[in-house]
N, C-alpha and C positions, 0 to 999 in steps of 0.2 A: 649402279647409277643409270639413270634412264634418260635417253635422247629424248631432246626436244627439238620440234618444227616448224617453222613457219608454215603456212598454205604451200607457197610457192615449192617449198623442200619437199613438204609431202607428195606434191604432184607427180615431181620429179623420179621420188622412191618407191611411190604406188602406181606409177605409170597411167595415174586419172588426172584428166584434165581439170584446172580448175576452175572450171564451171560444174565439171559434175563433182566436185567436193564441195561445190557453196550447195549446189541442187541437196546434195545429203544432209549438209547441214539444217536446210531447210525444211525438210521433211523429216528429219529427228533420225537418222540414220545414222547419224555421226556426229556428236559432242566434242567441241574446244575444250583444253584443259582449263584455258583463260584468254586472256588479252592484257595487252601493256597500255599501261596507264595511260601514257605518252600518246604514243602511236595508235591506239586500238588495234596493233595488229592480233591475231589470231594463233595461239600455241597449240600445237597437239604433243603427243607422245607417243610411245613405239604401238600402247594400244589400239590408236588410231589409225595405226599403218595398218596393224593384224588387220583391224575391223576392215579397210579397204581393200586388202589382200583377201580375205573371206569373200563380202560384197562380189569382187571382180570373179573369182573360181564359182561363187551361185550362179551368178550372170553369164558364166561361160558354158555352165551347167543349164541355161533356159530356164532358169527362175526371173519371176517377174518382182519389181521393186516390194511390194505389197507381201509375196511370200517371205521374200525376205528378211521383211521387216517382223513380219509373226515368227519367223524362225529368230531371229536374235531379241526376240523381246524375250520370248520363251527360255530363251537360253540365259537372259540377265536374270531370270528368278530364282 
């Protein structure tokens, strides 16, 4: 069974603020599972955590957003 999150939860468990997970969103970094009908809130899954958990150890590593981004695209193929 796999967790799901709001923004706010994921911030909390990836220790990124949620500006810089709307920033990813926006720049195609990081994929919602969905949103609720009702609410338009925003769901992720444990994938989304990894993906932020990766993200933050590149970034810790002196990768820049752009590298990043060519490394996990390369890696979705």
């Amino acid at each position: 069974m796999k967790n799901i999150y709001l923004i706010k939860d994921l911030s909390r468990r990836s220790g990124n603020s949620i500006h810089t997970i709307k920033y990813y969103l926006k720049i195609g970094l990081l994929h919602e599972i969905g949103r609720s009908p009702e609410t338009n809130f925003r769901y992720f899954d444990d994938s989304s955590l990894e993906m932020l958990q990766q993200v933050r150890r590149l970034r810790q590593e002196g990768k820049s957003i752009s590298e990043i981004k060519r490394k996990v695209s390369v890696a979705d193929k």
